[in-house]
MOPAC internal coordinates of N, CA, C and O (Angstrom, degrees):
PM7 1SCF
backbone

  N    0.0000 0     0.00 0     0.00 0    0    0    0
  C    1.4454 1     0.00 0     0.00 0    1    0    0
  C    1.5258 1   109.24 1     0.00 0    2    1    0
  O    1.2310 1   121.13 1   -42.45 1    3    2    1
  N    1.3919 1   115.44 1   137.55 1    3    2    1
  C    1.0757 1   106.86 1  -174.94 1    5    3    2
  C    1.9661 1    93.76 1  -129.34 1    6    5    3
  O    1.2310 1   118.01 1   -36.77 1    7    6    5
  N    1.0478 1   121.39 1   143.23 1    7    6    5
  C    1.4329 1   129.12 1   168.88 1    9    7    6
  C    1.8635 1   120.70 1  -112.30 1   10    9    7
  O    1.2310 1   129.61 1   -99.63 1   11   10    9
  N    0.7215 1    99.07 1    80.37 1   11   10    9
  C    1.5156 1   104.45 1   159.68 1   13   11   10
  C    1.3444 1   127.98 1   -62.31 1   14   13   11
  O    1.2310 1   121.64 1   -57.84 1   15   14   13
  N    1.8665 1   114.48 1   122.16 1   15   14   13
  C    1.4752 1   100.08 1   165.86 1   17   15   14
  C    1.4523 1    98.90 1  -151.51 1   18   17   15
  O    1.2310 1   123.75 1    17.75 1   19   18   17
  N    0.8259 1   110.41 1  -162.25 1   19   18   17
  C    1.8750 1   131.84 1  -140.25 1   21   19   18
  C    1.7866 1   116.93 1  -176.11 1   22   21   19
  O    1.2310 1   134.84 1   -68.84 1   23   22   21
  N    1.8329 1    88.90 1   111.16 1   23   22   21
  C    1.6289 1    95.30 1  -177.44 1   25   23   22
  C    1.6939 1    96.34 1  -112.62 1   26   25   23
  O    1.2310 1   130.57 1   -35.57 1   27   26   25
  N    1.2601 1    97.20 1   144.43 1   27   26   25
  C    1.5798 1    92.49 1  -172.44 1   29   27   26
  C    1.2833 1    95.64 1  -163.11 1   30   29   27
  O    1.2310 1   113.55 1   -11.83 1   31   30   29
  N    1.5271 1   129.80 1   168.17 1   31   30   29
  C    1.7271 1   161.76 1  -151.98 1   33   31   30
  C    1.4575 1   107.09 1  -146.47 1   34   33   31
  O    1.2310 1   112.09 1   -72.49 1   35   34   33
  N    1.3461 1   132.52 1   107.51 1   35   34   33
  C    1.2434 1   123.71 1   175.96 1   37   35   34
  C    1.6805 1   100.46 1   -95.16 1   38   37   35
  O    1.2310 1   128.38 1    -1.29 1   39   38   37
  N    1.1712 1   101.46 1   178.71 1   39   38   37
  C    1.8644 1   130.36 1   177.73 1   41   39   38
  C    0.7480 1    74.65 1   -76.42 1   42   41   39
  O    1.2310 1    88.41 1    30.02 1   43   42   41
  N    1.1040 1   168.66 1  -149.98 1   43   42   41
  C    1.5892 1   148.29 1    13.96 1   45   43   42
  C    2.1085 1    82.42 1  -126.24 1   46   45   43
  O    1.2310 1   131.08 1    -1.72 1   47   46   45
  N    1.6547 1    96.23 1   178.28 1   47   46   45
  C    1.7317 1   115.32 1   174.35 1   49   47   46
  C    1.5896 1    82.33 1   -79.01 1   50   49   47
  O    1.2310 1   128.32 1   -21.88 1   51   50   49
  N    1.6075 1   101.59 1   158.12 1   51   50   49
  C    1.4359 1   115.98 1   160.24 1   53   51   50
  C    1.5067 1    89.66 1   -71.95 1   54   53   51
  O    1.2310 1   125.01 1   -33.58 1   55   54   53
  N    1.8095 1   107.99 1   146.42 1   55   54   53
  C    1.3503 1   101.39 1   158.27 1   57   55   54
  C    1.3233 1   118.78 1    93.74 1   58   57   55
  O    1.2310 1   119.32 1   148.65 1   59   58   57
  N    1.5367 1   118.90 1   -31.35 1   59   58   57
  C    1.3894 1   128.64 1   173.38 1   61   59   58
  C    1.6263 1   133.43 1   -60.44 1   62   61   59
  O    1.2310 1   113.85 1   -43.81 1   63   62   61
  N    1.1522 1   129.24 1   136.19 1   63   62   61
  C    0.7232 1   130.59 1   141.94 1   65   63   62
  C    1.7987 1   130.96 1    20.05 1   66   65   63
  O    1.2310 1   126.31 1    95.95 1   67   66   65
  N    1.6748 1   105.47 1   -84.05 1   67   66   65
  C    1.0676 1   118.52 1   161.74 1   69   67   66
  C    1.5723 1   116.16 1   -72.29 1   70   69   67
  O    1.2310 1   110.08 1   154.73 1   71   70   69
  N    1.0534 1   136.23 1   -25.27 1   71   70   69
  C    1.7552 1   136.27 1   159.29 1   73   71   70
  C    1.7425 1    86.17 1   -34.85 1   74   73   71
  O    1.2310 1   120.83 1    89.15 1   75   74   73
  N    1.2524 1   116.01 1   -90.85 1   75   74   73
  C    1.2020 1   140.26 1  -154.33 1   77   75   74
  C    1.4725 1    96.09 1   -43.19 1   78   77   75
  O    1.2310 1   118.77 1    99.49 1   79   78   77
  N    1.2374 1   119.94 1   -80.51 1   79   78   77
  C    1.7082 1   124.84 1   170.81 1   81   79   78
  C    1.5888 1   107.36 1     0.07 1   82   81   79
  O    1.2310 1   127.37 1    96.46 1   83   82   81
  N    1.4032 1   103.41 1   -83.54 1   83   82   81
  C    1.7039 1   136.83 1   171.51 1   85   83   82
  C    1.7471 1   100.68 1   -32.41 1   86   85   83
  O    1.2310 1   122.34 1   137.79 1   87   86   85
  N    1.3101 1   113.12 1   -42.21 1   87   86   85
  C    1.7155 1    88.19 1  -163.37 1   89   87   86
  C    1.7539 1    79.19 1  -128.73 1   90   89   87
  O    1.2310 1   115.49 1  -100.91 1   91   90   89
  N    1.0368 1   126.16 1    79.09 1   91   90   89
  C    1.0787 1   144.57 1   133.72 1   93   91   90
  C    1.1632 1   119.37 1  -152.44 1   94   93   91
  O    1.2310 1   115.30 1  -175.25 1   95   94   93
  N    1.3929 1   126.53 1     4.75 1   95   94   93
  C    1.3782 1   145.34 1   136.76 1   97   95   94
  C    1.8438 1   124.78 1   -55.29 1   98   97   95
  O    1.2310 1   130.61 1   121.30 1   99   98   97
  N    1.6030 1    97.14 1   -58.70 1   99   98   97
  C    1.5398 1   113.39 1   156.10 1  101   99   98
  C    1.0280 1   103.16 1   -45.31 1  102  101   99
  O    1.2310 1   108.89 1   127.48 1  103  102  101
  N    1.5942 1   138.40 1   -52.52 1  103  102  101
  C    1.4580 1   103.32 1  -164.71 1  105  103  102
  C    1.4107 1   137.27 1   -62.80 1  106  105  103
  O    1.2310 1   128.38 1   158.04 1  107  106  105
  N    1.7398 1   101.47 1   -21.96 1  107  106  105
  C    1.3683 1   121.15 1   167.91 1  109  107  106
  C    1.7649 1   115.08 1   -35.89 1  110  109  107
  O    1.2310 1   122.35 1   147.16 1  111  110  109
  N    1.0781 1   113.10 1   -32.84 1  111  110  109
  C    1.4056 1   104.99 1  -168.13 1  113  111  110
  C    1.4262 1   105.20 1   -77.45 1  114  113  111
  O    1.2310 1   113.07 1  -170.93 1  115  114  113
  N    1.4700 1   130.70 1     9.07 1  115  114  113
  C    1.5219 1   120.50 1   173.74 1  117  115  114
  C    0.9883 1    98.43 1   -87.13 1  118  117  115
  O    1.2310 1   110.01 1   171.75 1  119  118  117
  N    1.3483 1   136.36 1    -8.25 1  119  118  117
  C    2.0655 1   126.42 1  -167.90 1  121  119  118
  C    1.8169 1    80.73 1   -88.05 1  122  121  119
  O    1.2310 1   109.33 1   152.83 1  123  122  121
  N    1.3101 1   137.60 1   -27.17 1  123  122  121
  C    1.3329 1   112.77 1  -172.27 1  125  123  122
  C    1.5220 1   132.52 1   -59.11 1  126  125  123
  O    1.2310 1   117.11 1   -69.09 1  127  126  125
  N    1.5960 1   123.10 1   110.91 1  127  126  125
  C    1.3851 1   113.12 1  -162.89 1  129  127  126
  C    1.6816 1   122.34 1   -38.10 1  130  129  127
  O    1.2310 1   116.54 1   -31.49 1  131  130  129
  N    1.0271 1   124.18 1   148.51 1  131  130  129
  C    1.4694 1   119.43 1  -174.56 1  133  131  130
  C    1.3369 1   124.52 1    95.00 1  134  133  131
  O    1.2310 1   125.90 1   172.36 1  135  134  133
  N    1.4856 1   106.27 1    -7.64 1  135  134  133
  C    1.7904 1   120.51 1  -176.88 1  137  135  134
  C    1.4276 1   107.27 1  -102.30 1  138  137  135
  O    1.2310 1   132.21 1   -54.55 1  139  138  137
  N    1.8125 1    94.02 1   125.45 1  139  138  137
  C    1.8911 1    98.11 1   175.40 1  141  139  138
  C    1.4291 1    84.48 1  -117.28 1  142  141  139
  O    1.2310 1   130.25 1    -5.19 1  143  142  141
  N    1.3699 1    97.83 1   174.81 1  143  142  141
  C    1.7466 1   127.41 1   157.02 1  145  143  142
  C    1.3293 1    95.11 1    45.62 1  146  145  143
  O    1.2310 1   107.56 1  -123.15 1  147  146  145
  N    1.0528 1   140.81 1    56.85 1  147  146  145
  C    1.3766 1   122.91 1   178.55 1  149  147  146
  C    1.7072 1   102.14 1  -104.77 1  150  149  147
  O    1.2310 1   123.60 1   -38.08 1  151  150  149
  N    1.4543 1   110.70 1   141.92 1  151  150  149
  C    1.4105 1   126.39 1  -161.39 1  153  151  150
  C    1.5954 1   106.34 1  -155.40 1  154  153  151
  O    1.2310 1   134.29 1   -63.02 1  155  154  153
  N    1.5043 1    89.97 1   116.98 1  155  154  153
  C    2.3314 1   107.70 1   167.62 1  157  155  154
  C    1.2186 1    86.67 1   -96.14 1  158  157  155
  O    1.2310 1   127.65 1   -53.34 1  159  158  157
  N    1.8448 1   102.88 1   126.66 1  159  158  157
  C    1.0650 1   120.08 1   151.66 1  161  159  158
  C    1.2837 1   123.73 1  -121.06 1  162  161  159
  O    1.2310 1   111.43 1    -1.84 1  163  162  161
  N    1.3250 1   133.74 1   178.16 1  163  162  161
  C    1.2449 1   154.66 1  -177.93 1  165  163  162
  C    1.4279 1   125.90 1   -93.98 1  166  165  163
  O    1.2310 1   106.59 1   -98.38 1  167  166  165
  N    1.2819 1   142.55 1    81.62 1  167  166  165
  C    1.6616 1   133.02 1  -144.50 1  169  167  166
  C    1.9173 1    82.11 1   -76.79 1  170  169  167
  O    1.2310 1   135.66 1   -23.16 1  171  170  169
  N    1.1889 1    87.30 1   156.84 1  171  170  169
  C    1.8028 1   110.68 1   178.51 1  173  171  170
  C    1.4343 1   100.29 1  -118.55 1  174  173  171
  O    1.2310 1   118.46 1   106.82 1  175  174  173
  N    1.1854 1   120.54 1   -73.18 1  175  174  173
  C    1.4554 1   121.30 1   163.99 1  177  175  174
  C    1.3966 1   133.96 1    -0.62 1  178  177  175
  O    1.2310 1   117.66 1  -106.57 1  179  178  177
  N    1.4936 1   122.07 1    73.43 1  179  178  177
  C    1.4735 1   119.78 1  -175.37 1  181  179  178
  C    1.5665 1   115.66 1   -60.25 1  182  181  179
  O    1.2310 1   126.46 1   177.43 1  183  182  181
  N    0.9965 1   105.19 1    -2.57 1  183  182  181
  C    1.7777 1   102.38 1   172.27 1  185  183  182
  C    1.3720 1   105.84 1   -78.16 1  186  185  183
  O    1.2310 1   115.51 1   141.65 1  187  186  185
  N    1.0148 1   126.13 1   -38.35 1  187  186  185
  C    1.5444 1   149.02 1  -160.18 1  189  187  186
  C    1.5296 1   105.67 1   -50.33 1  190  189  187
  O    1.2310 1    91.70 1   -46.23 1  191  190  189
  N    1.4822 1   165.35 1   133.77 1  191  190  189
  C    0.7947 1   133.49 1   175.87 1  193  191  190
  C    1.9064 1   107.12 1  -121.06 1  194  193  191
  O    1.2310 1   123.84 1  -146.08 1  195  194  193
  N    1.6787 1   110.24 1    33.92 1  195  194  193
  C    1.2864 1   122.66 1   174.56 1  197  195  194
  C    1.4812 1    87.19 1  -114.75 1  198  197  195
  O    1.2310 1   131.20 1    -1.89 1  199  198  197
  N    1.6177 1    95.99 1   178.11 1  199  198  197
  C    1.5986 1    97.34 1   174.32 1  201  199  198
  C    1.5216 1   110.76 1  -143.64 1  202  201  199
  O    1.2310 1   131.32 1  -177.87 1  203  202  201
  N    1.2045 1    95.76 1     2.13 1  203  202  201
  C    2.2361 1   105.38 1   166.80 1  205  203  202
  C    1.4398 1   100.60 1  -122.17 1  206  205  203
  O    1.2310 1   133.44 1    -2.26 1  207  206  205
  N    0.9898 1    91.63 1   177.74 1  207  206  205
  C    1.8222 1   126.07 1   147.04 1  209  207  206
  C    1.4487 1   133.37 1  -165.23 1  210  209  207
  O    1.2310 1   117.56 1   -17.25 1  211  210  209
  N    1.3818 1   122.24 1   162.75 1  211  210  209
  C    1.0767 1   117.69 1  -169.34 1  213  211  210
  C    1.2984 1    98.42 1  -137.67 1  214  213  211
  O    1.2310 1   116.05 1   -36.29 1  215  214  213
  N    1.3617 1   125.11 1   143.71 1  215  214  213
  C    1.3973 1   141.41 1  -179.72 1  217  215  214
  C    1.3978 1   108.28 1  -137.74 1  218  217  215
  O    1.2310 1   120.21 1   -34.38 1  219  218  217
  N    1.1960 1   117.21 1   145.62 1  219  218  217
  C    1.4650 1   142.23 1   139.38 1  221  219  218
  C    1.6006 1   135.35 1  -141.75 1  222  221  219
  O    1.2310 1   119.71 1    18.50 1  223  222  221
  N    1.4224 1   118.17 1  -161.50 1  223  222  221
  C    1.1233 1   126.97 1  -174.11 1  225  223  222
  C    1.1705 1   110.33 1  -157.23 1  226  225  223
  O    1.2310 1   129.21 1   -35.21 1  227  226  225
  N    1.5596 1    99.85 1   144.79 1  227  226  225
  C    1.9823 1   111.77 1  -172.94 1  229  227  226
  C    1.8104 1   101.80 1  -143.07 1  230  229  227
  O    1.2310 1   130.93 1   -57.40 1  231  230  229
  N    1.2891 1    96.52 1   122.60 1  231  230  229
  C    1.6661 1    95.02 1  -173.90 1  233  231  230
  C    1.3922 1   137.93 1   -41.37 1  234  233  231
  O    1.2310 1   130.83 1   163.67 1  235  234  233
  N    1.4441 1    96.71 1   -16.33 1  235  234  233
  C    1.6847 1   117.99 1  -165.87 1  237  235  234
  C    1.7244 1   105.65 1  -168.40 1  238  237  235
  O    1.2310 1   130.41 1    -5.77 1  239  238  237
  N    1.2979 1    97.53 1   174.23 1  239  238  237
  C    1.5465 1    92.71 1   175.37 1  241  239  238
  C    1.6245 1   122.23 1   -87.70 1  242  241  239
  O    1.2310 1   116.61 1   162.29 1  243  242  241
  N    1.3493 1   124.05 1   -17.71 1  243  242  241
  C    1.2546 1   128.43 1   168.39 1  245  243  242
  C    1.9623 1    93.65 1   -51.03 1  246  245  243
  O    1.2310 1   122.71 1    97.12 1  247  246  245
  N    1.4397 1   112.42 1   -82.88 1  247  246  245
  C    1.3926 1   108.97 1  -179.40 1  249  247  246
  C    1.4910 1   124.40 1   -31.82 1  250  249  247
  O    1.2310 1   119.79 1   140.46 1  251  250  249
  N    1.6040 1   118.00 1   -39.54 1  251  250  249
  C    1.1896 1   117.41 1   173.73 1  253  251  250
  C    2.2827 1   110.96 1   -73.70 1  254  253  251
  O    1.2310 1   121.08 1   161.07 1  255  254  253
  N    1.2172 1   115.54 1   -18.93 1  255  254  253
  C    1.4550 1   117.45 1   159.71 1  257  255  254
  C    1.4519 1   115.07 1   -60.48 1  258  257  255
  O    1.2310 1   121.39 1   108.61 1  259  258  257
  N    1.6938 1   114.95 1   -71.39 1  259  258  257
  C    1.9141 1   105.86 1   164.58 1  261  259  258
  C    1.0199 1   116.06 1   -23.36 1  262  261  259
  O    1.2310 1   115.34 1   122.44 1  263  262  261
  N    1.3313 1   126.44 1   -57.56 1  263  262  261
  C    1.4267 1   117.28 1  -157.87 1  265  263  262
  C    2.0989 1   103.90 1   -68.35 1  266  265  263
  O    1.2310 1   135.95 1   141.11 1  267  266  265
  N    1.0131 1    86.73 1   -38.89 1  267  266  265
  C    1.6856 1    91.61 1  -156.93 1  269  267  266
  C    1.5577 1    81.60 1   -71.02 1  270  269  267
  O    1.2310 1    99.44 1   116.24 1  271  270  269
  N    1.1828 1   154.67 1   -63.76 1  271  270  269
  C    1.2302 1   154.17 1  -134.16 1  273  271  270
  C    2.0654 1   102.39 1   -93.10 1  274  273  271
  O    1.2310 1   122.91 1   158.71 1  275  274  273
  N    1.5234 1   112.03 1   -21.29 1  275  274  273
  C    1.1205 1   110.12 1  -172.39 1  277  275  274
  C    1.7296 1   112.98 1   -69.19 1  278  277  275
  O    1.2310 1   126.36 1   -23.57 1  279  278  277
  N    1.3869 1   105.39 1   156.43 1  279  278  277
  C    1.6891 1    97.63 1  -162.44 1  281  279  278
  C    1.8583 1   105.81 1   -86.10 1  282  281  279
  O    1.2310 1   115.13 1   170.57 1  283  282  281
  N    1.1962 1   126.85 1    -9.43 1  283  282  281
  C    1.0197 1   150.83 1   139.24 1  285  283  282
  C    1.8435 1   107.23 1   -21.62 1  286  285  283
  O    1.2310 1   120.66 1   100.52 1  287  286  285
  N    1.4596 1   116.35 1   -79.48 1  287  286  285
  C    1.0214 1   120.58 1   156.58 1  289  287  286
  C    1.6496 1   137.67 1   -45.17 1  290  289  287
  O    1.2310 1   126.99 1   106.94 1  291  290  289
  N    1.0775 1   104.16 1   -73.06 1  291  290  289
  C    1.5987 1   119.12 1   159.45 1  293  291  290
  C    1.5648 1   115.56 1   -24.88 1  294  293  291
  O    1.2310 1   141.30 1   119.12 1  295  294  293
  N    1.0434 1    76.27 1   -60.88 1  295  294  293
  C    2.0818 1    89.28 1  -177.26 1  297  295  294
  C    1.9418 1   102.11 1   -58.37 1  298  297  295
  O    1.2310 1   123.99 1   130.26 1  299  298  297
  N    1.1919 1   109.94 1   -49.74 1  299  298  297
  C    1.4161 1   110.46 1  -176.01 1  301  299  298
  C    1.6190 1   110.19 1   -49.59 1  302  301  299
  O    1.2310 1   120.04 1   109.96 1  303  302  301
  N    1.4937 1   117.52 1   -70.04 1  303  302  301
  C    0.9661 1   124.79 1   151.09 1  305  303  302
  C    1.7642 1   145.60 1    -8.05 1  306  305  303
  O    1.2310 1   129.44 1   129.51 1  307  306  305
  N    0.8673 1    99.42 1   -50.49 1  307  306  305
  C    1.9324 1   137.11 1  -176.46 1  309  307  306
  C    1.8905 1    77.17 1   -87.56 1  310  309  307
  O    1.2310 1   118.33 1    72.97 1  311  310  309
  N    1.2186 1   120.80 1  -107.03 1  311  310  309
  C    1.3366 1   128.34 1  -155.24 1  313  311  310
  C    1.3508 1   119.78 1   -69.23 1  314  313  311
  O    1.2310 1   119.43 1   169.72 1  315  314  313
  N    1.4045 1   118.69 1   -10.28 1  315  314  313
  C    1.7460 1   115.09 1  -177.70 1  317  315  314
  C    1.6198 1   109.76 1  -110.50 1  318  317  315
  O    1.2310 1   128.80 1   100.46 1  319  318  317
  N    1.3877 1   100.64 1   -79.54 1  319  318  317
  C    1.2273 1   112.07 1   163.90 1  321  319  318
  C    1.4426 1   155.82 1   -37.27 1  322  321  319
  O    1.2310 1   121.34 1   129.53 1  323  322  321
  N    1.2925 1   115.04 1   -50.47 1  323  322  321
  C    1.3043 1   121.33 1   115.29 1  325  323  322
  C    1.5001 1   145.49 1    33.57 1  326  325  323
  O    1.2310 1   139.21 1    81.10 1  327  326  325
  N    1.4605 1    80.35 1   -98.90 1  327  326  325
  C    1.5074 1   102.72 1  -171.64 1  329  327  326
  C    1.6492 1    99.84 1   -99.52 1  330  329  327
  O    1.2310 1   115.78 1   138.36 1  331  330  329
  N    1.3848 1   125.62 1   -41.64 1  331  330  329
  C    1.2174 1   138.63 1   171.12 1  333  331  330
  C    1.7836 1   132.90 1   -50.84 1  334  333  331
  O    1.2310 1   124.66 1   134.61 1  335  334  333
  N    1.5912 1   108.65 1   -45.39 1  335  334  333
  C    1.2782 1   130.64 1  -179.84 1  337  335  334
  C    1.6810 1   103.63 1   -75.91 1  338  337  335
  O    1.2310 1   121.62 1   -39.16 1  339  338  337
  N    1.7146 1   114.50 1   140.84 1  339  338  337
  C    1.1760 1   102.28 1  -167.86 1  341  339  338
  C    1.7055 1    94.03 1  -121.78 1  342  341  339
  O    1.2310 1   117.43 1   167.97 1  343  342  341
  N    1.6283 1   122.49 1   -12.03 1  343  342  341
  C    1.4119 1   107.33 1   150.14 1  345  343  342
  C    1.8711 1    73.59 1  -161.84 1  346  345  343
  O    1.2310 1   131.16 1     3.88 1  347  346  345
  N    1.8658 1    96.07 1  -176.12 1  347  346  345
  C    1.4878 1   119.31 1  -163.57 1  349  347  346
  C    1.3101 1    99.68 1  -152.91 1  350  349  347
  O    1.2310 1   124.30 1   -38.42 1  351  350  349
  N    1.2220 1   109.35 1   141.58 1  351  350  349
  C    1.5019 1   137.00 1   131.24 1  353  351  350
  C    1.5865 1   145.37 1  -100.13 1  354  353  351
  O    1.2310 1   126.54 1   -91.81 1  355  354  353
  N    1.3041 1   105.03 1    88.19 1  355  354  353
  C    1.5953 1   103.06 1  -170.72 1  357  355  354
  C    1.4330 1   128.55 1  -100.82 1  358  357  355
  O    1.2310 1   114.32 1   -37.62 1  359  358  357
  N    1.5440 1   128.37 1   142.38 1  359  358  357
  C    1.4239 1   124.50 1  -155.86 1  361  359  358
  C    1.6821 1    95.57 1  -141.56 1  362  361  359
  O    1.2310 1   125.61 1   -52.44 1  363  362  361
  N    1.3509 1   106.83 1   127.56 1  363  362  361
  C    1.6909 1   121.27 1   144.48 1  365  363  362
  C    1.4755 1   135.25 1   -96.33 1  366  365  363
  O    1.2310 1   122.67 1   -77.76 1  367  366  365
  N    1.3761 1   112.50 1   102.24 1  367  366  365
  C    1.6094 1   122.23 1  -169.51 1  369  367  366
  C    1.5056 1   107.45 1   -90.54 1  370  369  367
  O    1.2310 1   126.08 1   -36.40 1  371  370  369
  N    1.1692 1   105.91 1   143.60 1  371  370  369
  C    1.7805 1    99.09 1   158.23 1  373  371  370
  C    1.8584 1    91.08 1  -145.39 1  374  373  371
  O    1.2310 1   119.56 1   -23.03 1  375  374  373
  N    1.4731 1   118.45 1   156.97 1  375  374  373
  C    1.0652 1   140.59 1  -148.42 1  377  375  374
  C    1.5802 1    84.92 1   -76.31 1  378  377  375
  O    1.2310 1   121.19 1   -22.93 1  379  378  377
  N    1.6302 1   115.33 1   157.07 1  379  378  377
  C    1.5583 1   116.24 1  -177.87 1  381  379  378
  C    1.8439 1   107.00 1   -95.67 1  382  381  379
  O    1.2310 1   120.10 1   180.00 1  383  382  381

């Protein structure tokens, strides 16, 4: 099992419009085959200096390749993220 997630700060207003646009777009990436548990959250943490995250899970690493290589993804990336995200933190877990 591998869990992937992602803390990140967009451009956008808290609250906006386009916030919302943007991560109801993100959610799309749970229909991608190979995606479990996947969850947008909200950081609470004022130390924190992102203000989402995104998590999932892929059974293995072949499943975690589909995802990254699917155009589904790619495309998000290329056209949302991108241009949208204003810095990131990204992490690959697998169970100890």
């Amino acid at each position: 099992m591998i869990r992937h997630t992602v803390q990140f700060k967009l451009k956008h207003e808290r609250g906006s419009q386009l916030e919302q646009d943007f991560l109801a777009t993100a959610q799309h990436l749970a229909s991608i085959p190979g995606v479990t548990e996947f969850l947008i959250e909200r950081q609470v943490n004022a130390k924190s200096p992102y203000t989402f995250g995104i998590s999932m899970e892929f059974a293995d690493q072949t499943a975690y390749d589909v995802y990254n290589s699917h155009p589904d993804h790619t495309g998000f990336v290329q056209n949302r993220w991108l241009p949208e995200v204003e810095s990131f933190l990204e992490g690959d877990f697998v169970p100890l």
